[in-house]
C-alpha positions as CSV (number, residue, x, y, z in Angstrom):
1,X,138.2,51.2,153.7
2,X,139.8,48.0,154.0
3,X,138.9,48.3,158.2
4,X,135.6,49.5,157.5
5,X,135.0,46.4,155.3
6,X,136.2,44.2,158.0
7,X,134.1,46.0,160.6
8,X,131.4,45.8,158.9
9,X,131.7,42.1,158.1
10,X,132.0,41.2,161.6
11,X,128.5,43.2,162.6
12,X,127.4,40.8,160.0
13,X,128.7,37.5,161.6
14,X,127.3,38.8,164.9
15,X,124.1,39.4,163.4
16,X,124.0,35.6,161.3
17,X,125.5,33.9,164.9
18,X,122.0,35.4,166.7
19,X,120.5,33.9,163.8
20,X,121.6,30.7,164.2
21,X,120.8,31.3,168.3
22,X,117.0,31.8,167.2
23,X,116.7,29.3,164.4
24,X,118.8,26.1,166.2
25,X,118.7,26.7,169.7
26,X,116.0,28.9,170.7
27,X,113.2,27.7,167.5
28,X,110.0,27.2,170.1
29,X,111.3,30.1,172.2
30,X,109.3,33.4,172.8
31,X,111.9,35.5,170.5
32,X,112.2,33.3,167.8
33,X,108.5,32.8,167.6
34,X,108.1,36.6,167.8
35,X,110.7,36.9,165.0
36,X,109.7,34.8,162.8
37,X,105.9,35.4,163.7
38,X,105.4,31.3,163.8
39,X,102.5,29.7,165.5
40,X,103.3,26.7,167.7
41,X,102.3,24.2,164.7
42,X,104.4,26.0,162.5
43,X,107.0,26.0,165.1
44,X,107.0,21.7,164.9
45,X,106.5,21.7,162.0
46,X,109.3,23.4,160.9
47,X,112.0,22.7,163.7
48,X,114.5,20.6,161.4
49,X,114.4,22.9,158.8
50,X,114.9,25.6,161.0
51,X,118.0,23.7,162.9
52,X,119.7,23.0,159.5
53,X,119.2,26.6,158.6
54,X,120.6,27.9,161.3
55,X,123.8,26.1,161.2
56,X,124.2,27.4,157.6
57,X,123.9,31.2,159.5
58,X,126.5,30.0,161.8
59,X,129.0,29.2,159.1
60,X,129.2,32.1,157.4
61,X,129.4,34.2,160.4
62,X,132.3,31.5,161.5
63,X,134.0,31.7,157.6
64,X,133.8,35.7,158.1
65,X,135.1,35.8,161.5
66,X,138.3,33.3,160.2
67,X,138.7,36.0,157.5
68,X,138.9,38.7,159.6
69,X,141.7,37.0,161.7
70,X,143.7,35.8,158.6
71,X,143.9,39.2,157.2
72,X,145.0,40.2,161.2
73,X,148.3,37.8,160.7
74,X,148.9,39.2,157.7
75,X,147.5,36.8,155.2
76,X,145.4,39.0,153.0
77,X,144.6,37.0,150.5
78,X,143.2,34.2,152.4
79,X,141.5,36.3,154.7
80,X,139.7,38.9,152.1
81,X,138.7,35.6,150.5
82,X,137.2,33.8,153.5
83,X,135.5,37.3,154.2
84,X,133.8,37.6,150.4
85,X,132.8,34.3,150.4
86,X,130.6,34.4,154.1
87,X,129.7,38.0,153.5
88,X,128.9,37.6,150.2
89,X,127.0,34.9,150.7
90,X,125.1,36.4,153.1
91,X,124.0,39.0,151.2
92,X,123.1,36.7,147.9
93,X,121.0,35.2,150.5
94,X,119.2,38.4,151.7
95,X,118.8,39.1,147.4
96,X,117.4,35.4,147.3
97,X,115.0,36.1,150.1
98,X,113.5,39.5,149.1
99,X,113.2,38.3,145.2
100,X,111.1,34.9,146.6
101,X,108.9,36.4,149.7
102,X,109.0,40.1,148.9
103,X,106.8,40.2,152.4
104,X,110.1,39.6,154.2
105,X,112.0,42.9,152.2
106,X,112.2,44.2,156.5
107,X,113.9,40.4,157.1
108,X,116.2,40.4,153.7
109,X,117.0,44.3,154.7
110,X,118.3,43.0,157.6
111,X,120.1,40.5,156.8
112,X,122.1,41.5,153.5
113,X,122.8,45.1,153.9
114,X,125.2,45.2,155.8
115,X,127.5,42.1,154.5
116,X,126.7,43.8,151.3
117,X,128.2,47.2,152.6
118,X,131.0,45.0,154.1
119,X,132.0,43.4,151.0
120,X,131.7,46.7,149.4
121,X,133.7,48.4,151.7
122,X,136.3,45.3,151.4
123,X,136.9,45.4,147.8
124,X,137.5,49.1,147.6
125,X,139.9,48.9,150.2
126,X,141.7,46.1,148.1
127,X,141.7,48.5,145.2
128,X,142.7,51.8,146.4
C-alpha cells in the first residue's frame, strides 16, 4: 500500500504541475480558457490571481514529489510527511472547492480524488 500511496501521490503532483502550466503560464491560452471556460475579460481580469494560484498548485506537487524521494533514501518519516502535507492539501482544497462552487463538483473531482486515494493508500501502508 505504501507504493500505491506514493504512486498515486505522484499522479497527483503531475496533475497540480499542469495546473500550475494552465493557471501561470498558459492563463490567456486556448486550453486554459477552455478549462476554465473564461471569457477574454475574465481572462484579464483575473490573470494575477490566477498566476499566484498557480504557483500554490506547483508547490504541492513540488512538496509531494520531495516526499516521494525522501521516502526513496530511506527517510520515511520525512518523506510520508512531505507527501501528507502536499497531498493532503490537495485534497482539502478539492473539499474546499466543491463545498463553495458545488458547479465545479467535475473540477474538485478532479482535483482531490486522487491525492485523497494517495494519502489513503499512504497511511495504511504506514499501518499495516
Amino acid at each position: 500500500m505504501l507504493i500505491a500511496g506514493l504512486v498515486l501521490a505522484g499522479l497527483a503532483a503531475l496533475v497540480h504541475v499542469y495546473i500550475f502550466v494552465l493557471e501561470s503560464l498558459a492563463w490567456a491560452g486556448p486550453r486554459a480558457r477552455a478549462t476554465f471556460g473564461h471569457t477574454a475579460e475574465q481572462v484579464e481580469a483575473t490573470r494575477a490571481l490566477a498566476f499566484n494560484q498557480g504557483f500554490y498548485n506547483l508547490f504541492l506537487a513540488i512538496a509531494v514529489v520531495l516526499g516521494i524521494v525522501f521516502v526513496a533514501v530511506g527517510q520515511l518519516a520525512i518523506g510520508a510527511t512531505l507527501v501528507f502535507a502536499g497531498a493532503g492539501s490537495m485534497a482539502a482544497a478539492a473539499i474546499v472547492l466543491l463545498l463553495s462552487s458545488p458547479d465545479k463538483s467535475a473540477a474538485a473531482l478532479k482535483q482531490g480524488l486522487v491525492p485523497l486515494l494517495g494519502v489513503i493508500a499512504l497511511a495504511l501502508g504506514l499501518v499495516l
